[in-house]
Steps between C-alpha positions, in 0.01 A plus 500: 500500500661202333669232705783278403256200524267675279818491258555145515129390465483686184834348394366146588174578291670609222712154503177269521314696226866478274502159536143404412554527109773253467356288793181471308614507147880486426417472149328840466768643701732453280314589185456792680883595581550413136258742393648725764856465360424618158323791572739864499668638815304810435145291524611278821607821625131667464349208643724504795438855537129469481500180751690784720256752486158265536678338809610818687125626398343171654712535801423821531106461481508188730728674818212788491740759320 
């Protein structure tokens, strides 16, 4: 069973790993969100989707589902 702290740890992780691209190399970063912003809702959409699934998968496979 999940606890709330378990919540916030993952919350916290997912902070520190969103910050390590434009800590490391702003430039890239925003390259990237360039790149990002001329691509079609329907793409960004797909790759959301797909981030989604492979995260609720790896979750899934690293609680012992």
């Amino acid at each position: 069973r999940m606890q709330w702290g378990d919540l916030w740890a993952a919350f916290a992780l997912y902070l520190v790993l969103e910050g390590l691209m434009p800590f490391l190399n702003p430039g890239a970063m925003k390259r990237t969100l360039l790149q990002l912003a001329g691509l079609e809702e329907r793409t960004l959409r797909m790759a959301g989707f797909a981030s989604m699934i492979a995260g609720a998968l790896l979750l899934y496979f690293v609680r012992g589902g």
